[in-house]
C-alpha positions in Angstrom: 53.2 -23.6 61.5 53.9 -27.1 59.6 57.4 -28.6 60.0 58.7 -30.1 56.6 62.0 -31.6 56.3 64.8 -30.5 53.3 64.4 -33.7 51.0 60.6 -33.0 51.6 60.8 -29.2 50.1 62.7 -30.2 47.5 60.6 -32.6 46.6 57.4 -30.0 47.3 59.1 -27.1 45.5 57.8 -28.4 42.1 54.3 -28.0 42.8 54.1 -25.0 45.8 55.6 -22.2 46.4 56.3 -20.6 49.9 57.7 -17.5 51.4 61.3 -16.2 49.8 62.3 -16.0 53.8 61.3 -20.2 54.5 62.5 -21.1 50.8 66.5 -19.1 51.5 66.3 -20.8 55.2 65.9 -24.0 54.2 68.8 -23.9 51.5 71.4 -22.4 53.9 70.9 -25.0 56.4 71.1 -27.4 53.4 74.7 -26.4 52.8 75.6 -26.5 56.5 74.3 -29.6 57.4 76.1 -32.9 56.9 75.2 -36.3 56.0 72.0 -37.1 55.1 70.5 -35.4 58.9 66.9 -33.8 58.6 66.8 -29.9 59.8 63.3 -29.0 60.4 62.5 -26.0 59.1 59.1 -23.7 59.3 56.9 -22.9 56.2 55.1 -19.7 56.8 52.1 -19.3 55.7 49.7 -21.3 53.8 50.7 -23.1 50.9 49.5 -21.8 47.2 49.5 -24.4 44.2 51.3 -23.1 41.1 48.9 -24.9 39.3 45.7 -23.5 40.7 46.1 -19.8 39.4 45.7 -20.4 35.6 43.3 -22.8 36.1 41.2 -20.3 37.6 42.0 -17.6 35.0 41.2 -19.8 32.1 37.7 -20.8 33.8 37.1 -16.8 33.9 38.4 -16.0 30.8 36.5 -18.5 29.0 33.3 -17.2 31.1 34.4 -14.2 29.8 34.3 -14.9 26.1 31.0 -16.9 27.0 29.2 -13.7 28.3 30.4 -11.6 25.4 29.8 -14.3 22.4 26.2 -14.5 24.1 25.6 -10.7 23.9 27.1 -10.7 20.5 24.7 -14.0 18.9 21.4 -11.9 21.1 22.7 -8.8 19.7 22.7 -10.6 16.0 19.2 -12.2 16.3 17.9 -9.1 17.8 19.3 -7.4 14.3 17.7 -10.2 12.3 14.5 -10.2 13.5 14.8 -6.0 13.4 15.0 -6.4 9.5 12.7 -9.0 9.5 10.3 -7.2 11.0 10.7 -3.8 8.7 11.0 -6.2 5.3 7.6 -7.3 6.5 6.1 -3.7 7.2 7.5 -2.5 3.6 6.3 -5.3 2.4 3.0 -4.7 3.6 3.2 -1.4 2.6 4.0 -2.0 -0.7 1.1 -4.5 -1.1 -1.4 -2.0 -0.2 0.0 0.6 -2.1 0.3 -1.9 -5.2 -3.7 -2.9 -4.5 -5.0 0.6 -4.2 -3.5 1.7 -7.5 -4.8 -1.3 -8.9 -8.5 -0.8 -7.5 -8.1 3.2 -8.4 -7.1 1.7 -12.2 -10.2 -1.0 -12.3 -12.8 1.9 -10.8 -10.9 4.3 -13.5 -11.9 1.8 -16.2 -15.4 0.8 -15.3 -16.0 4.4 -14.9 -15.0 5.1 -18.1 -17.0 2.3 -19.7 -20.1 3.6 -17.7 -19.3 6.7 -19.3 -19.0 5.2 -23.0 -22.1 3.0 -22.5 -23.6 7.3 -21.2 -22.6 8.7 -24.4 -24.8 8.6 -27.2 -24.3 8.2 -31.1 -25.0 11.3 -32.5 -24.5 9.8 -36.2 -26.7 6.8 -36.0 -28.6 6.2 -38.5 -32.0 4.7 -38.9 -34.2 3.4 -41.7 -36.8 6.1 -43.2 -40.4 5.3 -42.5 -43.6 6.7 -43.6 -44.5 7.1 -39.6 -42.9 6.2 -36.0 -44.9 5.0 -33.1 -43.5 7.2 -29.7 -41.9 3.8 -28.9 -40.1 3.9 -31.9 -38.9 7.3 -31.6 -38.0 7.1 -27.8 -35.7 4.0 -28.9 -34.1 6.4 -31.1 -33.4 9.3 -28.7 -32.1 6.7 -26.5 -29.3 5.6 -29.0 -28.9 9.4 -30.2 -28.9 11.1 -26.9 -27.3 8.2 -24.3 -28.5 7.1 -21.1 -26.3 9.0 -19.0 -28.9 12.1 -20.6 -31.9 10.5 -21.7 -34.2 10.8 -19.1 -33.7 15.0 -18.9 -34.1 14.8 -23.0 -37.4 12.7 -22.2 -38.5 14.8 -19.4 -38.8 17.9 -22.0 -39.7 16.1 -25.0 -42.8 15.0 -22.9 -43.5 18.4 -22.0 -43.2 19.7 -25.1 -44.7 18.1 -27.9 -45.9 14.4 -25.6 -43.2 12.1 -28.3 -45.4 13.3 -31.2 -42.4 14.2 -34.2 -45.3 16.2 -36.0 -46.6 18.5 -33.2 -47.2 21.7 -34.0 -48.1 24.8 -32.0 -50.8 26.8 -33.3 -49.9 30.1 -31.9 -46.2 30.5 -32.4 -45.6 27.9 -35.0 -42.7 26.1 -33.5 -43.0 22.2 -34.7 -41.6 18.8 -33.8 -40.2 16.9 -31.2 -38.8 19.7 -29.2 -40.7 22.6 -30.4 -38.2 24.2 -32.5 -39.1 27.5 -33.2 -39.0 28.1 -36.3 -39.1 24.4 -36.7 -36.9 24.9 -40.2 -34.2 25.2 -37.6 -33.7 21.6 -37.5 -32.7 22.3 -41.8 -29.3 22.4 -40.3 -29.5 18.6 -39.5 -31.4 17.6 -42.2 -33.7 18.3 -45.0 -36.4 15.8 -44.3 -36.7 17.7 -40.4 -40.4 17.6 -40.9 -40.6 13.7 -41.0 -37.8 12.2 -39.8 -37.9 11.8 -35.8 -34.0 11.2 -35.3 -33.3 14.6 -37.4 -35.2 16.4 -34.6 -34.0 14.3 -31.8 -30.3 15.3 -33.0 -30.9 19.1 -33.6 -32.7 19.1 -30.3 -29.4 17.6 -28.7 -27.1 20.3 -30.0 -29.3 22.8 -28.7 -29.4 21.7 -25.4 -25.5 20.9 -25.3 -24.8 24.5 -26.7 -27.2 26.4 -25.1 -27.2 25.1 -21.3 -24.3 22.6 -21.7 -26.4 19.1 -21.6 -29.8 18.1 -21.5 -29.9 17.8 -18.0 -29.1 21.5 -17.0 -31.9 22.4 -20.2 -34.2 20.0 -18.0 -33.0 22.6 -14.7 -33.6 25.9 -16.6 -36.8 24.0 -17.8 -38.4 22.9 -14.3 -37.7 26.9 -13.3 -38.9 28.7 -16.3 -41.4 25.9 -18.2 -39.6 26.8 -21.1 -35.7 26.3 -22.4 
């Protein structure tokens, strides 16, 4: 144990603290003693600075708050970048959705101009001749009849009267282009069915539209039967 004198506690009582047993000793033989005479006395113990204990707790609390500010701002970040990350996959999302209407609406449209360049133009006209080559009457049926169906019309046409508009069979009297039988049929069209090619290309059409839906599926029947 360390000997200190009175003066020297007094003087050490500011910044330590000791035992409540050395600190009351020390004072009673303060108040017996006389004169200015030194009475040793005996701190027990080891001596603890005042000044070291909230030191020590503001270092940890301030660790403390550290720790938790830094789990807070990683917490934050971690958010961010979460958000981040979904804005991107919506937006992704979005995009793709956005460019497949868009390719669904271009493909709509060229389909539908395919399908418009396809049709024909059942009320073209065409200048009236005193005869048409086969070229001249197959340009006709094209225009008439469409390309989306002009190859089936062509396919029986051939077939039946070889592109000759005045074709007639000898045996069962059905005339024209497409071998209407009767060929006065075509009078439904027009009154000059005899001569004019595009009268019996556009009878022929309606026949083959109302009686096998197009003349592609005549062309079907056709290929089956040899007839339609």
């Amino acid at each position: 144990m360390s000997r200190i004198s009175v003066r020297g506690l007094a003087v050490a009582s500011a910044t330590a603290v000791t035992t409540v047993g050395a600190v009351v000793g020390v004072a009673s033989g303060a108040d017996q003693g006389s004169g200015t005479a030194e009475q040793p006395v005996e701190a027990a113990g080891t001596t603890t600075l005042l000044a070291d204990i909230p030191a020590g707790q503001q270092v940890q609390q301030a660790s403390l708050t550290e720790q938790v500010q830094a789990q807070s701002d990683a917490a934050d970040a971690s958010a961010r970048q979460s958000a981040e990350q979904a804005a991107r996959v919506q937006a992704a999302k979005d995009a793709a959705k956005k460019k497949k209407a868009d390719d669904a609406a271009a493909a709509a449209k060229a389909a539908q101009i395919k399908a418009d360049a396809a049709k024909g133009d059942a009320n073209a006209t065409f200048s009236v001749q005193s005869s048409y080559t086969a070229a001249q009457v197959q340009a006709m049926a094209q225009q008439i009849v469409g390309s989306g169906q002009y190859m089936c019309f062509s396919n029986i046409v051939t077939r039946e009267s070889g592109w000759d508009y005045t074709a007639t069979n000898a045996s069962s009297g059905a005339y024209g282009l497409v071998q209407a039988l009767p060929g006065s049929k075509m009078a439904s069209v027009g009154a000059d069915w005899r001569t004019n090619p595009a009268t019996q290309i556009k009878w022929g059409l309606n026949y083959m539209n109302s009686r096998y839906g197009s003349p592609c599926d005549a062309w079907q029947f056709w290929q089956v039967n040899h007839y339609y």
